[in-house]
N, C-alpha and C positions, 0 to 999 in steps of 0.2 A: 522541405517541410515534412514534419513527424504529425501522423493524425491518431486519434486516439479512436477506438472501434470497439463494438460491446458484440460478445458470443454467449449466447445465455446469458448465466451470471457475474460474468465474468470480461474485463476489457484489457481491447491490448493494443499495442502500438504497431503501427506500420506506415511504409512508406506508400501506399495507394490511398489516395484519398476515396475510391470507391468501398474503401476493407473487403475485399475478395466476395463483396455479396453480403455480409455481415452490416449489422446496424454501425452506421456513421457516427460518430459524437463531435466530429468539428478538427481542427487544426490545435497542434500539444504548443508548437515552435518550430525554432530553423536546426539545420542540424549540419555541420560539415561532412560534404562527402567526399573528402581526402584529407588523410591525416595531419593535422596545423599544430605546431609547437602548443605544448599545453593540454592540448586534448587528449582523451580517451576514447579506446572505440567502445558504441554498445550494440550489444546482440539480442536481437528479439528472439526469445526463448519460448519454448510448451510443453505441456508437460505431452506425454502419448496419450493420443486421441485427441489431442489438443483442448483436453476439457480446461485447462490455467494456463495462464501465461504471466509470464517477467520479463524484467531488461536485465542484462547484465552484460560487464566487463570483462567477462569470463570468456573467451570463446569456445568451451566446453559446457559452456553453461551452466554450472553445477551439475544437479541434478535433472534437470531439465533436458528437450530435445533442442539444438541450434536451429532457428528458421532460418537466419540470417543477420547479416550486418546490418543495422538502420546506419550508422556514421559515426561521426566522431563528434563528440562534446566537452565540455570545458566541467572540468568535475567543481561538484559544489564546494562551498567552503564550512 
């Protein structure tokens, strides 16, 4: 399960449902945690100091710092 977390302004995805101490917003979905035909990994990304956060399929994250892997998911259509 992917839960969604609010830091200030700003909210972000993790896999704790506590969000490391950060405000809770509830459960996003399910999320594979090994790579299954079809999926994509995503990486929960921040910026330094962690004031934004994104997802992405990037595992450089763009611009961004890598937190980590949340899993693999079935890209939209």
């Amino acid at each position: 399960m992917v839960f969604e977390c609010a830091k200030g302004a700003h909210n972000f995805l993790t896999l704790d449902q506590t969000c490391g101490g950060e405000q809770p917003m509830g459960p996003v979905g399910w999320i594979y945690t090994s790579n299954v035909t079809g999926t994509v990994p995503l990486y929960a990304c921040a910026s330094a100091g962690g004031a934004d956060h994104m997802v992405s399929t990037d595992p450089g994250c763009e611009v961004f710092d890598t937190v980590g892997l949340l899993g693999y998911a079935l890209p939209g259509k």
